[in-house]
C-alpha positions as CSV (number, residue, x, y, z in Angstrom):
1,X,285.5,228.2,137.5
2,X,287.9,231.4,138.2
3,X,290.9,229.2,137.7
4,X,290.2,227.1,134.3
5,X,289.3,231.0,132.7
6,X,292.6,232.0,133.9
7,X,294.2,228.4,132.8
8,X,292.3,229.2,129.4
9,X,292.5,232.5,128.5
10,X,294.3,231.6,125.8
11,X,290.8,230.2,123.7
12,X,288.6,232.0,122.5
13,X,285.1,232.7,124.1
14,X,283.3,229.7,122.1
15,X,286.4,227.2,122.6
16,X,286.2,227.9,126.4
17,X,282.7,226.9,126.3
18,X,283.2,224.3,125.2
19,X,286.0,223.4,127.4
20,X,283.9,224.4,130.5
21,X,280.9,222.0,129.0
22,X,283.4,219.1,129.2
23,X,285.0,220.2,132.8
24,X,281.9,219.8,133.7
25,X,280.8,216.3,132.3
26,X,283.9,214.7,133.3
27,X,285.9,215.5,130.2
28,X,283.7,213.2,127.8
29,X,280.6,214.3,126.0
30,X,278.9,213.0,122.9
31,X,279.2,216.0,119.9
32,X,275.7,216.0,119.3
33,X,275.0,216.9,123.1
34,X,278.2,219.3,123.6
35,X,276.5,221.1,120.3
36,X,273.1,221.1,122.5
37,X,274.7,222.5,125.7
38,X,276.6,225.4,123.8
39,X,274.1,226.3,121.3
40,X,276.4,226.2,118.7
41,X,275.6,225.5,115.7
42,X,277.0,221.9,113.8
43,X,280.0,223.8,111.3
44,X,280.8,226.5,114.0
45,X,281.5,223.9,116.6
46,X,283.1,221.2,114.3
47,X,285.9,224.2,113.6
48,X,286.1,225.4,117.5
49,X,286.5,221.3,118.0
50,X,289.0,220.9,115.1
51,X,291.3,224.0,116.5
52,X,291.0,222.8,119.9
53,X,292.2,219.2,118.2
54,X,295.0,221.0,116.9
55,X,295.9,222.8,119.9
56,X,295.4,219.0,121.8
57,X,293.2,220.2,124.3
58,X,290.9,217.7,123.1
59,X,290.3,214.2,121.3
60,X,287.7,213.1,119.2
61,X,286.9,209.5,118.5
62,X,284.4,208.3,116.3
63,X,281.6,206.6,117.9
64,X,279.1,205.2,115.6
65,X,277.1,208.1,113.8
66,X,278.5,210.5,116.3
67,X,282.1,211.2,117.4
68,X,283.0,211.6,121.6
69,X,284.8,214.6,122.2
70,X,287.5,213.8,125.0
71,X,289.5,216.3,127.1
72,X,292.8,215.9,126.8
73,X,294.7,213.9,129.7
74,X,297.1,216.7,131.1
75,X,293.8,219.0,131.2
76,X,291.8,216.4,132.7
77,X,294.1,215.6,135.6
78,X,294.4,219.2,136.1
79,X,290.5,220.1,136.1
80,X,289.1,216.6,137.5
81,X,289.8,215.3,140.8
């Protein structure tokens, strides 16, 4: 995990866990179970997931009363093998 901090140091700490929560689901996770695994709470991490949007390190897609939160591709090729 040494490398994606380095590759990341440019988050903050809450943004990088949440990128390190989707490294290691295979760069998809529900929102309701990435707010679960970071114990963050729903309106801090819908703004960590909306500047991470804007920064496209991540997607979202709505998926019926919940939305999937998607690594971006670039990031996935270069944290997934």
């Amino acid at each position: 995990m040494g490398n994606v901090e380095k590759t990341l140091k440019f988050l903050d700490s809450d943004e990088k866990k949440i990128v390190s929560v989707l490294i290691e689901n295979n760069g998809e996770i529900f929102q309701s179970t990435l707010s679960n695994k970071t114990k963050l709470d729903s309106v801090k991490l819908h703004r960590r997931l909306l500047s991470l949007e804007s920064k496209d390190v991540i997607h979202k897609a709505k998926t019926g009363m919940t939305n999937t939160i998607n690594l971006s591709k670039d990031l996935l090729e270069l944290f997934i093998k």
